[in-house]
VEXSEVEX-15079 format. One line per 2 residues: their letters; for each residue x, y, z of C-alpha. Coordinates in steps of 0.02 Angstrom, whole numbers, plus 32768, in hexadecimal, padded with zeros to 4 digits. Layout:
N
a> X Y Z; ...;
This chain:
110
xx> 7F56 7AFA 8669; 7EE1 7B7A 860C;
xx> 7F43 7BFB 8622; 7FD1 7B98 85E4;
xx> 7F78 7B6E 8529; 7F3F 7C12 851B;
xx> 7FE6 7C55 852A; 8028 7BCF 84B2;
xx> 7F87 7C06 842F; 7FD4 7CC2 843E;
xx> 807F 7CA3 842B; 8059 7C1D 838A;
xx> 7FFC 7CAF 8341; 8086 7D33 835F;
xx> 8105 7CA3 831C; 80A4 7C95 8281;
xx> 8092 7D4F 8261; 8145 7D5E 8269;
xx> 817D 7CD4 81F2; 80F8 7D0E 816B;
xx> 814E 7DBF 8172; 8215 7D62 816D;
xx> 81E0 7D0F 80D8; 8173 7D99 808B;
xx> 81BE 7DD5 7FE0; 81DB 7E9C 7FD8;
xx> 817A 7ECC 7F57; 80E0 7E79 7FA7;
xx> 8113 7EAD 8049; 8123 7F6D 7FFC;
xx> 806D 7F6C 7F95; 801F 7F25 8036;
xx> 8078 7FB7 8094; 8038 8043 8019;
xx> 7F8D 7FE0 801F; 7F7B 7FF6 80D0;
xx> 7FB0 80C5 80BD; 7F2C 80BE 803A;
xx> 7EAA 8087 8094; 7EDB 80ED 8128;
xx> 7EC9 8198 80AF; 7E35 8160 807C;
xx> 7E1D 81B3 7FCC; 7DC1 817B 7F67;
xx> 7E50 81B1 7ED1; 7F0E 81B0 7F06;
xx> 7FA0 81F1 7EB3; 8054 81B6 7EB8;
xx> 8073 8261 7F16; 7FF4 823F 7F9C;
xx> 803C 819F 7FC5; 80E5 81D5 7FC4;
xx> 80BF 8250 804D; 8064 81E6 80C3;
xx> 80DE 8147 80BC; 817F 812E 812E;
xx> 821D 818D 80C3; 8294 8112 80FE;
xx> 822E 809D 808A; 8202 80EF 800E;
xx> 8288 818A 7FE6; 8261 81BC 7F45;
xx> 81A1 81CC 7EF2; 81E5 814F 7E71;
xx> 8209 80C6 7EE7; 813B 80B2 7F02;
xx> 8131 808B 7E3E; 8148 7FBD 7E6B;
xx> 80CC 7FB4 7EE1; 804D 801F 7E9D;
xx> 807A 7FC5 7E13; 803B 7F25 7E6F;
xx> 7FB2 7F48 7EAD; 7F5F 7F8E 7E0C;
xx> 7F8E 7EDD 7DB6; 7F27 7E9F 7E4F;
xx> 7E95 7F03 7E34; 7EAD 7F66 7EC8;
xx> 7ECE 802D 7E7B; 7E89 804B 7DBB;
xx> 7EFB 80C9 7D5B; 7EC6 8163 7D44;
xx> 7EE8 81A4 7C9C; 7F75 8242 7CB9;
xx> 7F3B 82F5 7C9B; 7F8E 837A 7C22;
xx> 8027 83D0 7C61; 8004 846B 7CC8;
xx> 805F 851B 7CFB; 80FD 8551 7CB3;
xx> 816D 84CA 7CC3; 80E8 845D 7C61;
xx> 80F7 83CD 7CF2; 8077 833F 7CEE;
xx> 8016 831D 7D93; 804E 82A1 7DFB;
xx> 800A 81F1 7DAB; 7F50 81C5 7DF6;
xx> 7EEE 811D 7E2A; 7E40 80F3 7E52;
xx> 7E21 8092 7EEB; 7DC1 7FFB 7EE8;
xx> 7D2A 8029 7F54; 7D44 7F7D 7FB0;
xx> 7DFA 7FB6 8001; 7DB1 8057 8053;
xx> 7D23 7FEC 8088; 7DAB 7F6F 80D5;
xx> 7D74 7ED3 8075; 7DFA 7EC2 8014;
């Protein structure tokens, strides 16, 4: 009969990961995703370019398609804009745009 309830207990949890994630908006679901690469690069300062190259392609295709949930989680308090540099080199390009992390998501408290 133990084993019985503790297999219940796992497969309630599993069950309620799955319907949080089938009713889990995109654009939250997206900033928690680029959240989690954050914290797994563990800068202290990330740039849109950074990101972009460490998250899944078939997500996120184009360097533009992060601007949402970046986005997001600055209005959360998460990343702090960084404030953009002059345009470099010939071409005068701007850097790829910059956030500060707040210290609590590399320390995994967020």
């Amino acid at each position: 009969m133990i084993a019985v309830i503790r297999l219940a207990d796992y497969f309630t949890d599993h069950a309620v990961v799955a319907f949080d994630q089938m009713h889990e908006d995109p654009p939250t679901g997206d900033a928690q995703y680029v959240l989690d690469l954050i914290r797994r690069l563990g800068q202290k300062i990330v740039s849109r370019r950074d990101v972009h190259r460490a998250a899944s392609r078939s997500r996120f295709r184009k360097p533009g398609d992060l601007d949402a949930p970046l986005r997001l989680l600055e209005d959360h308090g998460y990343l702090r804009r960084q404030s953009d540099p002059a345009p470099t080199g010939r071409a005068g390009r701007r850097p790829s745009p910059s956030w500060s992390v707040h210290p609590d998501v590399l320390g995994g408290s967020a």
